[in-house]
C-alpha positions in Angstrom: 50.6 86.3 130.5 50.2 84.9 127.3 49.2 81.2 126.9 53.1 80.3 126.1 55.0 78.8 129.6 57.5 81.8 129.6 59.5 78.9 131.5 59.0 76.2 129.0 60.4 78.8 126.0 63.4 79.5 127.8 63.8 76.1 128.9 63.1 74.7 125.3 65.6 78.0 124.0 68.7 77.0 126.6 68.1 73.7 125.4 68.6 74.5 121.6 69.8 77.5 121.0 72.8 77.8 123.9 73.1 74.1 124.2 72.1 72.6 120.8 74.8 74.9 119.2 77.3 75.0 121.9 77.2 78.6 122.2 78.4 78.3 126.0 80.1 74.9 126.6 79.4 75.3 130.1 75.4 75.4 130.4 75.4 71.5 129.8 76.4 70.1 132.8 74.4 72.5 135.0 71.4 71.5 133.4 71.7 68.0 133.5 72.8 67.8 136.9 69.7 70.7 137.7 71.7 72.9 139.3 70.0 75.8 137.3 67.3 77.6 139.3 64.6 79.0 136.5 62.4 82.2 138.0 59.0 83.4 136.5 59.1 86.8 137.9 56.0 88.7 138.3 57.0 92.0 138.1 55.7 94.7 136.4 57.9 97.6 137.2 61.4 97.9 137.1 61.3 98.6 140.9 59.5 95.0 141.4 62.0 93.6 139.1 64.9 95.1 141.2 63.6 93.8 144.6 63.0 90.6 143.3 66.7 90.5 141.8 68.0 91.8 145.0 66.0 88.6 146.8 67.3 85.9 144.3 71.2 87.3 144.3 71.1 86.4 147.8 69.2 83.5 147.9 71.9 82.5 145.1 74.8 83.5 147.4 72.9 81.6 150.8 72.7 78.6 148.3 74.4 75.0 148.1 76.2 75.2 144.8 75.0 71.9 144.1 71.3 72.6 144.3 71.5 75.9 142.7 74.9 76.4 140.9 72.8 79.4 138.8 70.0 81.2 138.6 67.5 82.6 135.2 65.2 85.0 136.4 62.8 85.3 133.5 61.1 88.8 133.5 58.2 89.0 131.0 56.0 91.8 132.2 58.9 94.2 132.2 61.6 96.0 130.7 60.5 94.7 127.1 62.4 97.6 125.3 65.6 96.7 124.7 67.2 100.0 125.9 65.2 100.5 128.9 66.5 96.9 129.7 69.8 97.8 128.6 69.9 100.7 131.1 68.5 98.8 133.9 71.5 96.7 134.0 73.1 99.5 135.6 70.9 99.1 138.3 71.4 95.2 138.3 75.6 96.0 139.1 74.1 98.7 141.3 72.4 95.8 143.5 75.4 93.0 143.4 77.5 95.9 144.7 75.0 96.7 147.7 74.2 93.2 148.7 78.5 93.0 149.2 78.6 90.3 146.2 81.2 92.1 143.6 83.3 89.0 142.7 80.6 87.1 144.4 77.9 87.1 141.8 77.3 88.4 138.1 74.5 89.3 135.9 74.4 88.4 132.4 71.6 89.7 130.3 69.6 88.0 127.3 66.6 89.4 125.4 64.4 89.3 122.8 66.0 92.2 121.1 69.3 92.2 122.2 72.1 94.3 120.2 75.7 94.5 121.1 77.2 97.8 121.0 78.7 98.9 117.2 76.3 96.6 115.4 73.4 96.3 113.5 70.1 95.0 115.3 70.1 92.2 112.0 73.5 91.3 112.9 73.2 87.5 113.2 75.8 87.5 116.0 73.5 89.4 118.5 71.6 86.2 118.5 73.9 84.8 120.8 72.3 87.2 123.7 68.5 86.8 122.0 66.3 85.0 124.3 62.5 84.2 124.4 61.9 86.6 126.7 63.8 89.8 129.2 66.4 87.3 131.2 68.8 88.1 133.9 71.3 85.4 134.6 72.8 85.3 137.8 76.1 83.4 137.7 78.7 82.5 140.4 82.6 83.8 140.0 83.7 81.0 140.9 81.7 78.5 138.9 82.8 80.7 135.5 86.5 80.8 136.9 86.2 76.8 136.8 84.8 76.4 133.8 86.8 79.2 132.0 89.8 77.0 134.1 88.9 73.8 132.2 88.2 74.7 128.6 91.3 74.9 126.4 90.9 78.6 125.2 87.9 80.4 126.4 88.6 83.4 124.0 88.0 80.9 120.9 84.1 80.8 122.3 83.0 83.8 120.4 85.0 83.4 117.2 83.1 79.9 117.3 79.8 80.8 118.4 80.3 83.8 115.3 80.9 81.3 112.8 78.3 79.0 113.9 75.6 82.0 114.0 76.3 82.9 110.8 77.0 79.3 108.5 73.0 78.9 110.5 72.0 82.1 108.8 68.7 83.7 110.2 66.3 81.7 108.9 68.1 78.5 110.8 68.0 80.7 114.2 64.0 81.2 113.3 63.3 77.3 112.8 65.8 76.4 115.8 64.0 78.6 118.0 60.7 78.2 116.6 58.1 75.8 118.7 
């Protein structure tokens, strides 16, 4: 581990980037009432990684909404390529469906590199899913169906977070992200 707090970046990242710029209107109010479980995960294996997703689904599932609405596993040691993480998300659906929790549970996925399908890696609206470091997100289906519930037009989200992404231009996404 480098001397960075992978935990404090993605902290310090949720806090500006996803937050700072609205890019999801819901993470707010799990934050501040902290109902968001962050996960330093020690594995260095896709395997690890796996078992220790398969642990935190359920303990996410077993879980008071209250105390832990949703959970960040942050994953340094592992799965730094972006396709190798990309094709482990496969094996991420592969575990909600064992443990029973389709509709349940879902797993969103940031990264350093991310890059949405039909784009280009410099493509300023990737940032959206560009973390400090490999991130799983494990969100409830019925937390998202309430929040999707009480926001005027969910589908406006991305048009927005597009348009904010690029009038902040990739040298504004370096200094906002920047320590």
């Amino acid at each position: 581990m480098t001397a960075e707090d992978p935990i404090a970046a993605t902290r310090r990242w949720l806090e500006r980037a996803v937050i700072g710029l609205n890019l999801c209107p819901f993470a707010k109010a799990v934050l501040a009432k902290g109902q968001v479980r962050f996960v330093l995960s020690a594995a260095a294996t896709p395997e690890q990684l796996l078992e220790e997703l398969s642990s935190e689904l359920v303990l996410l599932e077993q879980s008071d909404p209250e105390r832990i609405d949703t959970t960040l596993i942050v994953h340094p040691q592992v799965l730094g390529d972006f396709l190798d993480f990309n094709d482990f998300l496969d094996l991420a659906d592969g575990a909600v469906a064992a443990l029973d929790l389709e509709g349940e549970i879902q797993v969103a996925s940031f990264h350093p590199d991310y890059q949405f399908a039909g784009t280009a890696y410099e493509d300023i609206g990737n940032c959206t899913n560009r973390s400090p470091y490999p991130t799983l997100h494990l969100l409830r289906e019925s937390s998202v169906e309430r929040a999707v519930a009480a926001f005027p037009d969910p589908d406006v989200i991305v048009e927005r977070n597009l348009a904010t992404l690029e009038q902040l231009g990739h040298e504004g996404w370096r200094k906002l992200t920047a320590e």
